[in-house]
C-alpha positions as CSV (number, residue, x, y, z in Angstrom):
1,X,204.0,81.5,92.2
2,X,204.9,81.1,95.9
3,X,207.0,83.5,97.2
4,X,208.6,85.3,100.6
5,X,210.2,88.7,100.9
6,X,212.9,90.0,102.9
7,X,214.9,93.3,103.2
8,X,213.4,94.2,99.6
9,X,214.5,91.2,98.0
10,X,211.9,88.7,96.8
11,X,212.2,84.7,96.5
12,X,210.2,82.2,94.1
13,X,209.4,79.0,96.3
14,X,208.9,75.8,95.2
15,X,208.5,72.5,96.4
16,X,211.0,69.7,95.6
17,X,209.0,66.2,95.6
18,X,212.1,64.1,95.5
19,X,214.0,65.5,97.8
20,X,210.5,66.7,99.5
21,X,212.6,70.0,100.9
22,X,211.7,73.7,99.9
23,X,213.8,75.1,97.8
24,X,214.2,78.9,97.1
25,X,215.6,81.2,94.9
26,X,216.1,85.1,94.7
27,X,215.0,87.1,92.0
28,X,216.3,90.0,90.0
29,X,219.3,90.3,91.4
30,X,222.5,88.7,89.0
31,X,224.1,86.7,92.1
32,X,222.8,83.0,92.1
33,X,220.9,83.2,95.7
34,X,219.6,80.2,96.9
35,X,218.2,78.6,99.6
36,X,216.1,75.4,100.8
37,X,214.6,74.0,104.4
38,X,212.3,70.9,105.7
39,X,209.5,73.2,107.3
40,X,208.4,77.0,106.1
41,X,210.3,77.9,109.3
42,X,213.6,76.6,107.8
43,X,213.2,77.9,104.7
44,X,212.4,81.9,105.6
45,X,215.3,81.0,108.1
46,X,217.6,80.2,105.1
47,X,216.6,83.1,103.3
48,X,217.1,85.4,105.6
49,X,220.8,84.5,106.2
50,X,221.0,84.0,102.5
51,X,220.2,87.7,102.4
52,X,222.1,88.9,105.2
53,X,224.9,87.3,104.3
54,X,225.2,88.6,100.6
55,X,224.6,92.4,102.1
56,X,227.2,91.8,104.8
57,X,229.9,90.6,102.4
58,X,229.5,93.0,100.5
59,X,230.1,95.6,103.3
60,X,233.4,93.6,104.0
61,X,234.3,94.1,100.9
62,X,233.7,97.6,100.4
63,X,230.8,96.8,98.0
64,X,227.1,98.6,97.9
65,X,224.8,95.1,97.8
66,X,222.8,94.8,94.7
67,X,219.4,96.1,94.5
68,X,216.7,94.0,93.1
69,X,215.4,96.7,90.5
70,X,216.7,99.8,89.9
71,X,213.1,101.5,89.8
72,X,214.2,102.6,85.8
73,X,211.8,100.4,83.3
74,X,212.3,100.8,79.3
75,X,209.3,100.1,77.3
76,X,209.6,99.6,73.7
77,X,205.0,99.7,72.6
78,X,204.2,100.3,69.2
79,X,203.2,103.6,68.7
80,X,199.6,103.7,68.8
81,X,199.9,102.1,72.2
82,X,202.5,105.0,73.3
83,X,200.0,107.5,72.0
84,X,196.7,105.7,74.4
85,X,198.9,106.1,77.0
86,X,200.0,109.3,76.6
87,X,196.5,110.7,76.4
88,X,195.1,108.3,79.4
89,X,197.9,110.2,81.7
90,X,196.7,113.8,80.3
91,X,193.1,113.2,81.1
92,X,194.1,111.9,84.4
93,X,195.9,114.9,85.1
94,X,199.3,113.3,85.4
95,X,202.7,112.8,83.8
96,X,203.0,109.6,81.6
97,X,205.6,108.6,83.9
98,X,203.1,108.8,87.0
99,X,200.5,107.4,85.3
100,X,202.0,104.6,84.0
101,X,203.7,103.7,87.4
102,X,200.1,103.7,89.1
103,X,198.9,101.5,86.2
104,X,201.7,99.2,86.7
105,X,201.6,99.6,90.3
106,X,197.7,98.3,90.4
107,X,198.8,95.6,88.5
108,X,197.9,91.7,89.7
């Protein structure tokens, strides 16, 4: 996946053949956010005023702009898989909560 970051939101790019234009779209936000351009120029051009413009109408309107993620993950794991992790954290010294967000956080 192609992708482009800006003011902690992140975008999925793709290319459109037919219309042989960029096209973009924001992710994990619930707002529809998108965004196109001819060159790579264009397109991070678009995105940024995309994003700017979301977080400055929501100022004018009083609103706190919506966050991508909220940085709060629920996990349902079958239990022996809860219990791994659990002791994985304890031998490495940590919470589960830090250990699994380094796990996670190493993840490619």
């Amino acid at each position: 996946m192609n992708s482009m970051s800006y003011r902690g939101y992140t975008a999925r790019i793709e290319f459109d053949e037919r219309d042989a234009i960029f096209v973009g779209r924001v992710l994990g936000v619930k707002a529809i956010i998108g965004f196109h351009g001819e060159t790579v120029a264009e397109l991070r051009a678009d995105f940024e005023a995309a994003i700017d413009f979301m977080v400055e109408d929501c100022k004018a309107r009083g609103e706190t702009p919506e966050k991508p993620y909220s940085g709060k993950l629920m996990l349902r794991v079958p239990p022996e898989v809860h219990a791994h992790a659990a002791l994985m954290a304890e031998v490495h010294g940590k919470s589960l909560n830090q250990w699994a967000a380094e796990v996670l956080g190493n993840a490619r």
